[in-house]
N, C-alpha and C positions, 0 to 999 in steps of 0.2 A: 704204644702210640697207635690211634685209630689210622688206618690204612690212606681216608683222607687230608689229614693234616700230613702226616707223611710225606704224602704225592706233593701237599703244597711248598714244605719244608727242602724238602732234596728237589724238586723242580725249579724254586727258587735259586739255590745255593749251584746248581747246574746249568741257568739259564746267564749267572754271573761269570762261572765258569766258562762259558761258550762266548764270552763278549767280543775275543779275538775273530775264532772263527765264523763267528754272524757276520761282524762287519765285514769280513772277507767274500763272503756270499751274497751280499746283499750292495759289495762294491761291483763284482762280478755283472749280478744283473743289471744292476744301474747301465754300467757301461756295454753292457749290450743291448738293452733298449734304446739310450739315449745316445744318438750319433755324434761322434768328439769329430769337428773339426781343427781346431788347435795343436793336441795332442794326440799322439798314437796310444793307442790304447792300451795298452801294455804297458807304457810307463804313466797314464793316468794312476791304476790302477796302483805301480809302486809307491807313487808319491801318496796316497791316500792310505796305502800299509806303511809307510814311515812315521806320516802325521798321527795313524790309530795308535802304533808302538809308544809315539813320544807322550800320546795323550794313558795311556795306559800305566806309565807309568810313573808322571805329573798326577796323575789324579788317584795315584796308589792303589790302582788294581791289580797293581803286580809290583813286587818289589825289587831292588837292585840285584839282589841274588837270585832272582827266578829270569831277568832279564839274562844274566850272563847264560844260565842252561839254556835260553832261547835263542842269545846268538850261537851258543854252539848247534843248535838244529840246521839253522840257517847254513851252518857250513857242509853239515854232514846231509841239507834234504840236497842243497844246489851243487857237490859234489854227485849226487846218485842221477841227478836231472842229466847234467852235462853228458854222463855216460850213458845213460838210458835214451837220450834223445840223439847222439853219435851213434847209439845201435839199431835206431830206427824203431824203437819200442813204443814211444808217442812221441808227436811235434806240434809247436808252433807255431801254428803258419800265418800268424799276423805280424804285422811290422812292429818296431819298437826302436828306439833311440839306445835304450836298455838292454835289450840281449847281448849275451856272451856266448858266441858259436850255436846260437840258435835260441839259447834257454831265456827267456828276462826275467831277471832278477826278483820280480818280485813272487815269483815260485816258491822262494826260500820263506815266502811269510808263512807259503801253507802248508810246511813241514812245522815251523816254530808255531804256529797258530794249534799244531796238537799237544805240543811241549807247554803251551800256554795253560789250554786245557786242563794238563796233566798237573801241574805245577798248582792252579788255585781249586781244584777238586783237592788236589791232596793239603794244601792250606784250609780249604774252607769247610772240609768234613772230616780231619785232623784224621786223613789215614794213617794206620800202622800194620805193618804189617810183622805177621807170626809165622815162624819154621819159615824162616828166607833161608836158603841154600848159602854156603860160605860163598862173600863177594867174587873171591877170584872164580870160582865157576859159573856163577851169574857173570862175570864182565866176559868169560870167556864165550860162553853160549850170547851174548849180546853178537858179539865181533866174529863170532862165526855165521850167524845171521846175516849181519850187514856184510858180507864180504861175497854172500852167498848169490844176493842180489847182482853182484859184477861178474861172478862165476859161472856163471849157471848158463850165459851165452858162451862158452869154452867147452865145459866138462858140464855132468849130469849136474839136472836140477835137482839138490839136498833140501828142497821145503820139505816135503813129509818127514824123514828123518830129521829133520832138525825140529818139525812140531812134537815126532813122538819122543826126542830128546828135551823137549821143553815139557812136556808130560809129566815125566823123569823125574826132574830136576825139582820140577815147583808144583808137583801133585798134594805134596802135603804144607805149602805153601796159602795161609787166608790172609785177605787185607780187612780190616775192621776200618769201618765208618763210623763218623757219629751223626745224627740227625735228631735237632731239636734238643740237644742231650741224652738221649736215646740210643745203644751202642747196636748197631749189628754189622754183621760179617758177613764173605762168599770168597768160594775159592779163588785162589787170585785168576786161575787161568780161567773159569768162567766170566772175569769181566775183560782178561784177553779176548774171547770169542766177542764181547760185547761189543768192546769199542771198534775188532776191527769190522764189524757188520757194520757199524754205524755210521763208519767213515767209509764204506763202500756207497750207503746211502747218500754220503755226502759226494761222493767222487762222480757219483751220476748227475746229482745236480750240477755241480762244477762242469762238467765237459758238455751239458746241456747250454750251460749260459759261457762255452767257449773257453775254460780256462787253461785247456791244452785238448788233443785231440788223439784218437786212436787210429792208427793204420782203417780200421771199418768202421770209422765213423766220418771218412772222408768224403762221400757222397752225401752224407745226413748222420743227424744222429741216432743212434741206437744205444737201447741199455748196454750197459759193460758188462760182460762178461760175468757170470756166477762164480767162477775160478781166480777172479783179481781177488775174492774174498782172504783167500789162502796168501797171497800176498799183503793186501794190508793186514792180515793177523801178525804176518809175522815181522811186519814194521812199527806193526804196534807196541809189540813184546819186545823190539829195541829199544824204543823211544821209553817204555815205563822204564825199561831195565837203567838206563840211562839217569832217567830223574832218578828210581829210586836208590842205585849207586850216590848219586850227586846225593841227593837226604841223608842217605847214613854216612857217609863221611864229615858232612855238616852237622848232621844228632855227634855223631862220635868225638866231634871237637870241642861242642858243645859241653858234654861229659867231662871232657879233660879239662875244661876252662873250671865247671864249676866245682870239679874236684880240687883242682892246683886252690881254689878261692875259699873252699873251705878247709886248709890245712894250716 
């Protein structure tokens, strides 16, 4: 495939992919341009992530089985907010009808808004992945991650070790895409480093148009930190771990079903 059609093909299939998270950003700025007096902004901002969810999945750009992985983000992003913003890591500090000890609610869209992502990228460019590591050390490397994140204000910060443990693990790990019909591959941790750059890109816009705030971004804003990279990488690599656990369990049933149906 010439390299332009390509761009038009995966830019497409990726700009569909991103419908969650658009409108998350583009609710964001709205409501920081345009002054709410009715509503607190913060729960604008949920009611209009509940309305995109229901339309999302009324109009079949996500399906009932990529909804349920998405509310599980929702539990597992507004579980790590609650604690992150208890420990003074980033806050809130607009009002909201919606908060819960500080967090509002509609936070959790913009953990499932990557689960979204993740979820019709891998529907829409039929990943599959080759040499996955056997699941229990993939769930287990997932769960040592995400625990690392509550741990690491107690005892030493394990990011690097746990990235050069994800090295490890899925060095010889590729995910295959299809585009156009067209089959190509990359190693899976190379589009780890991808997506968590890209959602650093995103987290600067987000705290630009107010979406939560860092300890030094309280007098104004300033770019985040080059070092938050290292952390969205490695939330990135929970969330894929996550779906792609959730896929093969689903392929593997799959399997059983059309085995039992051909016997």
């Amino acid at each position: 495939m010439k390299p332009l059609s390509f761009l038009i093909h995966f830019g497409y299939n990726q700009a569909l992919a991103c419908l969650f998270p658009v409108a998350i950003f583009l609710t964001l700025a709205l409501s920081k341009i345009i002054p709410l007096s009715i509503l607190p902004r913060y729960d604008f901002i949920l009611i209009l992530c509940l309305l995109m969810q229901v339309f999302m999945v009324t109009a079949k750009f996500e399906t009932w089985d990529e909804l349920k992985v998405i509310c599980l983000f929702h539990v597992i992003g507004l579980a790590l907010e609650l604690y992150k913003v208890h420990m003074g890591s980033w806050s809130y500090p607009e009002e909201g009808f919606s908060k819960l000890w500080g967090v509002p609610l509609y936070s959790g869209f913009m953990y499932a808004s990557v689960a979204s992502y993740m979820c019709q990228s891998w529907r829409r460019l039929h990943l599959t992945l080759v040499n996955w590591p056997p699941t229990i050390i993939a769930a287990i490397t997932a769960a040592a991650i995400y625990l690392n994140f509550f741990t690491h204000h107690f005892i030493i910060d394990l990011r690097w070790i746990l990235i050069g443990v994800v090295l490890l693990v899925f060095y010889r790990t590729i995910v295959t895409f299809t585009v156009n019909n067209q089959p190509y591959q990359m190693p899976v941790v190379l589009s780890f480093v991808l997506m968590g750059f890209f959602i650093w890109v995103a987290e600067n816009v987000a705290t630009f148009f107010g979406a939560w705030q860092y300890p030094n971004q309280e007098d104004g804003w300033h770019l985040v930190h080059f070092s938050k990279i290292s952390s969205w990488l490695l939330l990135v690599i929970v969330s894929f771990l996550i779906v792609a656990l959730l896929k093969h369990v689903k392929q593997t049933e799959s399997r059983k079903q059309s085995i039992n149906l051909s016997k």
